[in-house]
N, C-alpha and C positions, 0 to 999 in steps of 0.2 A: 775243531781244534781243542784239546783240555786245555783245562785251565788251573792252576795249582794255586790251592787257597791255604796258605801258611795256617795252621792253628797253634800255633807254638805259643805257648801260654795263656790259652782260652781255657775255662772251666771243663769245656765240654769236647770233643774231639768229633762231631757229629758234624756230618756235610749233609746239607738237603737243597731240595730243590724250591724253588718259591711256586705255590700255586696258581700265580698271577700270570708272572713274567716268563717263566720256568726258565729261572736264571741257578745257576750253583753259587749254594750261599753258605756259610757258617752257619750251623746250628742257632750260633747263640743270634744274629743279627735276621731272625725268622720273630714274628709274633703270630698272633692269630687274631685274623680281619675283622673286622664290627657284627658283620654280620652273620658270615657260616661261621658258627665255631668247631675248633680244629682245622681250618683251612689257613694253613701257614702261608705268610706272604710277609714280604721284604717290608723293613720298617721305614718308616715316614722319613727320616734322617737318610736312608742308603735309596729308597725308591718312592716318591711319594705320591704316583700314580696305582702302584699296589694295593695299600692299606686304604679301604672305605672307612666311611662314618659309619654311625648307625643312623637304618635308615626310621625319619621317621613311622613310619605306615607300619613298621613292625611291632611301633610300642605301643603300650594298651591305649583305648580312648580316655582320653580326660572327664572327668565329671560332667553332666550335663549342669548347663544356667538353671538357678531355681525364679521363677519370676511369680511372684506373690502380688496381687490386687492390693490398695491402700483401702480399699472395700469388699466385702462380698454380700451379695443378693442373698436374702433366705431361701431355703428349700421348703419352705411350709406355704400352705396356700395361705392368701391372702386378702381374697374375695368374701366377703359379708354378706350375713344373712339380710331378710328385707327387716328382723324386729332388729339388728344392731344398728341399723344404718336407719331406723326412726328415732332411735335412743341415744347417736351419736348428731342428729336433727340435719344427715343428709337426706336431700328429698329420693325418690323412690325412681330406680329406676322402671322404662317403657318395658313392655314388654316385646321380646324379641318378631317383628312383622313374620307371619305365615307365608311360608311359599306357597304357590300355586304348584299342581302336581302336573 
């Protein structure tokens, strides 16, 4: 059955159809959805099952956590010769036991 949509004093004289619903809408009472854009659909006010949000998963990632140590280990060796560790008057390390072959 039509359906006759008065535009008598609307900016615009444009009929379309909603992408959602595919209902016949006034031009002006169409937006376009969160997320296809150009994908005209009825506004939250006339259908509020039409219009999405944006979704999140389409907007960029957020910054990664930076998580910083109150300390960090040197990267230089830190093992001593046998003349530093007489002259700092640690005793001498054993020598490391012989395996058997």
């Amino acid at each position: 059955m039509p359906v006759f949509l008065n535009t008598k004093g609307e900016a615009t004289l444009g009929i379309a159809l909603c992408s959602r619903c595919q209902r016949k809408r006034r031009l002006a009472e169409l937006v376009d959805d969160g997320n296809i854009p150009n994908f005209k659909v009825c506004r939250r006010e006339i259908s509020p099952g039409c219009w999405d949000q944006y979704d999140p998963m389409r907007l960029p990632p957020r910054a990664p956590d930076r998580f910083t140590l109150p300390f960090v280990r040197p990267d230089q060796d830190i093992t001593m010769s046998e003349a530093a560790r007489l002259e700092a008057g640690l005793p001498l390390l054993p020598p490391p036991p012989d395996t058997p072959h």
